[in-house]
DRENGU-56156 format. One record per residue (C-alpha): residue in three letters; chain; y, x, z negated. Coordinates in nm, 3 decimals, padded with zeros to 5 digits. Example, Ala and Ser with C-alpha at 12.3 -4.5 7.8 and 13.67 -1.06 7.14 Angstrom:
Ala; A; -00.450; 01.230; -00.780
Ser; A; -00.106; 01.367; -00.714
END
This chain:
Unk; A; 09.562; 08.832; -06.686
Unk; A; 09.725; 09.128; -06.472
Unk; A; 10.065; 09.230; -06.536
Unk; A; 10.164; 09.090; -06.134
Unk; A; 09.982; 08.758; -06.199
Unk; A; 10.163; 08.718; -06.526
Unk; A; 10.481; 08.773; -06.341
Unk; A; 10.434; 08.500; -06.088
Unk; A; 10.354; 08.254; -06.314
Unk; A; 10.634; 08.305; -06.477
Unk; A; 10.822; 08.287; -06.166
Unk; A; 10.693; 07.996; -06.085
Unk; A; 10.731; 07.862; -06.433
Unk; A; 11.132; 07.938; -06.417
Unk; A; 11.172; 07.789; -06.120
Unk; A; 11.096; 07.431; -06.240
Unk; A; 11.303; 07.471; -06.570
Unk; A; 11.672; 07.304; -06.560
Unk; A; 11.973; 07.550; -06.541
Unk; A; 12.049; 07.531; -06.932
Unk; A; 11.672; 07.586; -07.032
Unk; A; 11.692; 07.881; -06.734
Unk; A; 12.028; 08.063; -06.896
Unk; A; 11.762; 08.025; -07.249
Unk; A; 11.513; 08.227; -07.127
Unk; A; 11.737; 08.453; -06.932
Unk; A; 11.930; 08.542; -07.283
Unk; A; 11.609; 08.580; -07.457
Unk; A; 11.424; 08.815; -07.183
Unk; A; 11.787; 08.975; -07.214
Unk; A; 11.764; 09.053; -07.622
Unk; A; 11.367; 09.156; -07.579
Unk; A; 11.495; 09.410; -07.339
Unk; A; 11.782; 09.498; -07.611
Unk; A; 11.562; 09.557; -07.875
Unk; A; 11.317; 09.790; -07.685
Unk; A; 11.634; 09.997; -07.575
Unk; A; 11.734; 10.001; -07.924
Unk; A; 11.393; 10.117; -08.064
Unk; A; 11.373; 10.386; -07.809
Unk; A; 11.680; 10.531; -07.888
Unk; A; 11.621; 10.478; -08.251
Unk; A; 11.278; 10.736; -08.171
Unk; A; 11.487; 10.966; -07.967
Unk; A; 11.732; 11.017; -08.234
Unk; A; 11.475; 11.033; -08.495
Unk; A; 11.292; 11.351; -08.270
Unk; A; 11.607; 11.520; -08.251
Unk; A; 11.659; 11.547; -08.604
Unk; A; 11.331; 11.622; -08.711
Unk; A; 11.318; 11.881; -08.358
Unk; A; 11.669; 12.008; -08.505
Unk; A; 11.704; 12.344; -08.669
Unk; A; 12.015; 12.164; -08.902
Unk; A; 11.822; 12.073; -09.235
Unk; A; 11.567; 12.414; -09.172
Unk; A; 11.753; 12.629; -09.504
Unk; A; 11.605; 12.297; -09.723
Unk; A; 11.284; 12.339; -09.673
Unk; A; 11.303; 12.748; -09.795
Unk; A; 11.488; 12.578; -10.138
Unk; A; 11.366; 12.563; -10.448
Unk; A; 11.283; 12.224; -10.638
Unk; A; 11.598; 12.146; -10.890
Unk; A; 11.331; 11.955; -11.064
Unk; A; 11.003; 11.927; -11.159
Unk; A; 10.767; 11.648; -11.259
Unk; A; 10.821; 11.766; -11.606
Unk; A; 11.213; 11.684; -11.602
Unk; A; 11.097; 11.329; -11.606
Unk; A; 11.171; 11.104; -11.867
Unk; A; 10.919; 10.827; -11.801
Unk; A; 10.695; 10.748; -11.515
Unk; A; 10.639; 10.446; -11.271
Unk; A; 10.308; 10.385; -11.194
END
């Protein structure tokens, strides 16, 4: 099913629901659109800080510790 039939039908769909069912579906399309915005931002922040030049002077330090330091191992 195309994205414009799918649309329609769910015109059409709303159009027969009662107001309360209606402001339902409206709050729910509402938080789907939320958590999309959210999870885009969330990426955007996370390719700034891994783009960012901030945390750079870790990666040319040395290991405190060693696999050897290690008192007992999960496997």
């Amino acid at each position: 099913m195309t994205r414009e039939v799918l649309i329609k039908k769910t015109i059409d769909n709303l159009a027969k629901l009662p107001d309360q069912k209606l402001k339902e579906v409206s709050d729910f399309a509402e938080f789907l659109l939320n958590r999309i915005e959210n999870q885009l931002l969330t990426e955007g922040i996370q390719k700034l800080v891994s783009d960012s030049k901030t945390y750079k002077f870790l990666e040319r330090e040395e290991d405190l510790y060693t696999v050897n330091d290690l008192k007992e191992r999960y496997k």
